[in-house]
N, CA, C and O atoms as a DFTB+ gen file, in Angstrom:
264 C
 N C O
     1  1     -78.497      67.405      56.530
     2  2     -77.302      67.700      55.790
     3  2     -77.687      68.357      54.463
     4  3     -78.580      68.050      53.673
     5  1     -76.769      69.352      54.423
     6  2     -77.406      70.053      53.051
     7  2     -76.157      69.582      52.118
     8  3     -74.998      69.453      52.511
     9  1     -76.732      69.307      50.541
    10  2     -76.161      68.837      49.759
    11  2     -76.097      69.504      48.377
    12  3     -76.996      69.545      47.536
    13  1     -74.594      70.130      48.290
    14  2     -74.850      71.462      46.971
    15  2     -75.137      70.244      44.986
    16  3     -74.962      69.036      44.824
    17  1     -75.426      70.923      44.328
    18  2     -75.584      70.375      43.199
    19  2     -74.281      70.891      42.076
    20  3     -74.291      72.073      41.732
    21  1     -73.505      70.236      41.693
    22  2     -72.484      70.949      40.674
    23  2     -73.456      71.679      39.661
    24  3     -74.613      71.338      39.418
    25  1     -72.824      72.664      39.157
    26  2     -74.082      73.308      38.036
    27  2     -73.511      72.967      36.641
    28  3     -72.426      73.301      36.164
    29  1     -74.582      72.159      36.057
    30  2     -74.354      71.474      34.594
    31  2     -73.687      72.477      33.679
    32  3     -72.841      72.107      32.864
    33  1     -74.192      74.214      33.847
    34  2     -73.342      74.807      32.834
    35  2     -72.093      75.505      33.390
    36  3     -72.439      76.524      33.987
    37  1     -70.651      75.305      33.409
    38  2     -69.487      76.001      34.359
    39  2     -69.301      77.634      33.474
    40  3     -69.037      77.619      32.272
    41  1     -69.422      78.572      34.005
    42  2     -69.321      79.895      33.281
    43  2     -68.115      80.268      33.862
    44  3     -67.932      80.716      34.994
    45  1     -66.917      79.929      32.551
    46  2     -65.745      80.566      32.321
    47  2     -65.563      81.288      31.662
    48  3     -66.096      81.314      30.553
    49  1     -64.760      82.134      32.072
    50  2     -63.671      83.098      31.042
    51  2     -63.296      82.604      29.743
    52  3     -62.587      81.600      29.805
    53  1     -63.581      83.042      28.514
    54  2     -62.732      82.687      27.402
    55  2     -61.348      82.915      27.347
    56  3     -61.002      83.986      26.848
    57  1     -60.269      81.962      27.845
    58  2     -58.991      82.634      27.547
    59  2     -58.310      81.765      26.514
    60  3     -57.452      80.972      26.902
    61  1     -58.465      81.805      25.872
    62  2     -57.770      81.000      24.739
    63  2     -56.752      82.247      23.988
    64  3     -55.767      81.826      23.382
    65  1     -56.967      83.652      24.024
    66  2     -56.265      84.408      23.340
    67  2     -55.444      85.124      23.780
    68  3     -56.048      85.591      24.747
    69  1     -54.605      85.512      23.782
    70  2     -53.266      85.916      24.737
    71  2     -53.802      86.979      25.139
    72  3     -53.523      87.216      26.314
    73  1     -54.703      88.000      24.471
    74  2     -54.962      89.169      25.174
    75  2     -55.854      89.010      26.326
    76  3     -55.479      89.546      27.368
    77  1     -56.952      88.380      26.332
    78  2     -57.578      87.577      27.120
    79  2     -56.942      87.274      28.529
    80  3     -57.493      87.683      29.551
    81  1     -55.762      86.545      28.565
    82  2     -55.115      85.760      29.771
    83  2     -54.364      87.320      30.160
    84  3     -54.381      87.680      31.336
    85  1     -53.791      88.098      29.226
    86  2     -53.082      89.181      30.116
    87  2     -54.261      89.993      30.566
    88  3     -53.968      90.315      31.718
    89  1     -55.280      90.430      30.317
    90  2     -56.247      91.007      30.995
    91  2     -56.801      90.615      32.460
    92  3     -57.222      91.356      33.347
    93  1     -56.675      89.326      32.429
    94  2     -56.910      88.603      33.794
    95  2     -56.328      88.634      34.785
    96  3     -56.777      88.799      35.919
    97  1     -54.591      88.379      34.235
    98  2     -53.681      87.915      35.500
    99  2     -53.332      88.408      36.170
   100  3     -53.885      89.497      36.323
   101  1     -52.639      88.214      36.737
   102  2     -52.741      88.924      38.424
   103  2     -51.367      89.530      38.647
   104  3     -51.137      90.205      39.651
   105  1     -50.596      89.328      37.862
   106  2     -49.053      89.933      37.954
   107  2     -48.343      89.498      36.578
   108  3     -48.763      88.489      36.011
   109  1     -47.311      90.210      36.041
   110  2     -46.591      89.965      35.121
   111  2     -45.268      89.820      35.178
   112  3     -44.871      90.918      35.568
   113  1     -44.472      89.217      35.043
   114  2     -43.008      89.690      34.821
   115  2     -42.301      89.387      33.678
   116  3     -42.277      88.236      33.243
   117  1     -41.604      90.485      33.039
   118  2     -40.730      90.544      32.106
   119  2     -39.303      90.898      31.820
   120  3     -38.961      91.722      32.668
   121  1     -38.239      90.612      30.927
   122  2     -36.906      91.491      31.212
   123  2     -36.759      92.562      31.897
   124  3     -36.095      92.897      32.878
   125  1     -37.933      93.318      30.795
   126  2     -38.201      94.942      31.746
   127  2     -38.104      95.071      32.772
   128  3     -37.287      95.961      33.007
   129  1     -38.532      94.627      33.668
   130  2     -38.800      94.683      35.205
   131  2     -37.816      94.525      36.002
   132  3     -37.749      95.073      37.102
   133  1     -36.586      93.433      35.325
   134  2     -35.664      93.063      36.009
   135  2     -34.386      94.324      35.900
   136  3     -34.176      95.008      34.898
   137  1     -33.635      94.405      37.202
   138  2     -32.835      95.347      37.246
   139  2     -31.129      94.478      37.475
   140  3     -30.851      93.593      38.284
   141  1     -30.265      95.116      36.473
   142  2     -29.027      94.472      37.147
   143  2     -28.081      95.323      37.790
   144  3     -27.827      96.399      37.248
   145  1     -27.371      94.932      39.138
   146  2     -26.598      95.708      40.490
   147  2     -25.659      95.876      39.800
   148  3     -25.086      94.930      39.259
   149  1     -25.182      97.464      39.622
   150  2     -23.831      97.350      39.765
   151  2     -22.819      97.456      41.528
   152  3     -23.247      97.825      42.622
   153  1     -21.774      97.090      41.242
   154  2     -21.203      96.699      42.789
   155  2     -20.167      98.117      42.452
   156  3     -19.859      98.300      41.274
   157  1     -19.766      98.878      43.284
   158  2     -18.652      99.658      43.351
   159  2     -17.545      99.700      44.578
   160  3     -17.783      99.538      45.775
   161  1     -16.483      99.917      44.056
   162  2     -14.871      99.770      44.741
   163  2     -14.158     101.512      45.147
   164  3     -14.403     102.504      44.460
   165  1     -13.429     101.513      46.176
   166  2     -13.172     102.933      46.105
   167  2     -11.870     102.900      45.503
   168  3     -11.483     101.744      45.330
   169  1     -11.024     103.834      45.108
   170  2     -10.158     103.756      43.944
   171  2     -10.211     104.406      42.579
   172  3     -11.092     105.220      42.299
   173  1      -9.214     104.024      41.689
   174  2      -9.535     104.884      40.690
   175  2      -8.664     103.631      39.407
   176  3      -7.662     102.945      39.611
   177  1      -9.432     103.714      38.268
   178  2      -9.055     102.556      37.324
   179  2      -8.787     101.313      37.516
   180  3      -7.792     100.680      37.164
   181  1     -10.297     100.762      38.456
   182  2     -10.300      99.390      39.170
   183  2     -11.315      98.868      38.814
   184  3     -12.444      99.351      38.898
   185  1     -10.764      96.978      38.028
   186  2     -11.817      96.464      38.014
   187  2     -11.867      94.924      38.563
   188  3     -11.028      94.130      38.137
   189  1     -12.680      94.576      39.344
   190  2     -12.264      93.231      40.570
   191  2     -13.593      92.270      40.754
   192  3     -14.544      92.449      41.515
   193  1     -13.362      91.196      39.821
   194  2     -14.287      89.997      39.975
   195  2     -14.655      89.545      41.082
   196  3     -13.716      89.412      41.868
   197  1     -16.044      89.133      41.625
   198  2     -16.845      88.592      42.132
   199  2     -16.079      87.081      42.455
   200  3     -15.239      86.702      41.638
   201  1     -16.251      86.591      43.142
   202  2     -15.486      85.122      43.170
   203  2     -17.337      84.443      42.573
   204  3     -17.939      84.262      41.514
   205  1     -17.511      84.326      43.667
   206  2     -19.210      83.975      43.772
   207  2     -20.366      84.558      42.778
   208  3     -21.547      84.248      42.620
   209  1     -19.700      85.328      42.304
   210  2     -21.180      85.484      41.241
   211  2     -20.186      85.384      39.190
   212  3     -19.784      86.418      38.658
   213  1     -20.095      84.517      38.765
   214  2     -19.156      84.558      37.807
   215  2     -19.591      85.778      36.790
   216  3     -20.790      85.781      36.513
   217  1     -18.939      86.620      36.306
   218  2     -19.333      87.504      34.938
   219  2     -20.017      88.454      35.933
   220  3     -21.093      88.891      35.523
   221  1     -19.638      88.863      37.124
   222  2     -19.848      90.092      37.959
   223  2     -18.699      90.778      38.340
   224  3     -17.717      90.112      38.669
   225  1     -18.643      92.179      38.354
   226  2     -17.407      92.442      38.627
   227  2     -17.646      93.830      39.556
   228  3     -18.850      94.071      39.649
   229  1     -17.124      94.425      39.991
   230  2     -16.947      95.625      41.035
   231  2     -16.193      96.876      40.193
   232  3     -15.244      96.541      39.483
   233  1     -16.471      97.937      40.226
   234  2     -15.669      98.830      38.978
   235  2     -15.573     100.046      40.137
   236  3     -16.313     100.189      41.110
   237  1     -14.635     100.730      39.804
   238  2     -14.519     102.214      40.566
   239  2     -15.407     102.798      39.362
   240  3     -15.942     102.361      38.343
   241  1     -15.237     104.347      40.208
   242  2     -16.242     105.368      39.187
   243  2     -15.527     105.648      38.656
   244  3     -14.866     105.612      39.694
   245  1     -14.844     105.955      37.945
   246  2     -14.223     105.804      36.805
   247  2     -14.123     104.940      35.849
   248  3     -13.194     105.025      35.047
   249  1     -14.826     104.206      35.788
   250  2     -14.658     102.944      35.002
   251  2     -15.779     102.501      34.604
   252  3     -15.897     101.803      33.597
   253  1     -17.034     102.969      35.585
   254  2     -18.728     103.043      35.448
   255  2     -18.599     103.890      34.678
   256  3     -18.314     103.077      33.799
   257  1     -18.532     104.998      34.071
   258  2     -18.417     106.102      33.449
   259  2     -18.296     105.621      32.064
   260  3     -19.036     106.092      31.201
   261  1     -17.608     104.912      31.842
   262  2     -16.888     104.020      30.595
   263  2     -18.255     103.119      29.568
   264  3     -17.942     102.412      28.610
């Protein structure tokens, strides 16, 4: 049976400094990244709430324009 030895010195990364940890990681996400849907209605000077999504609403183009 072979038997490994932990190694007394562990060689890590210094990340203690924020620039440090963003250099490393492996993905980011920020506001930026995020996109919000607009929903559209056919019609003209229409605007019609979401039941299910509260503070979402559906707008004709006319009203996207706005």
């Amino acid at each position: 049976m072979i038997t490994g030895k932990y190694p007394s010195l562990r060689l890590r990364r210094n990340r203690k400094a924020d620039w440090t940890r963003r250099l490393v990681e492996e993905s980011s996400l920020s506001s930026n990244d995020l996109i919000l849907p607009i929903f559209l209605i056919d019609g003209k000077n229409r605007i019609q709430s979401i039941k299910t999504m509260p503070g979402v609403f559906r707008y004709s183009i006319d009203k996207l324009s706005k």
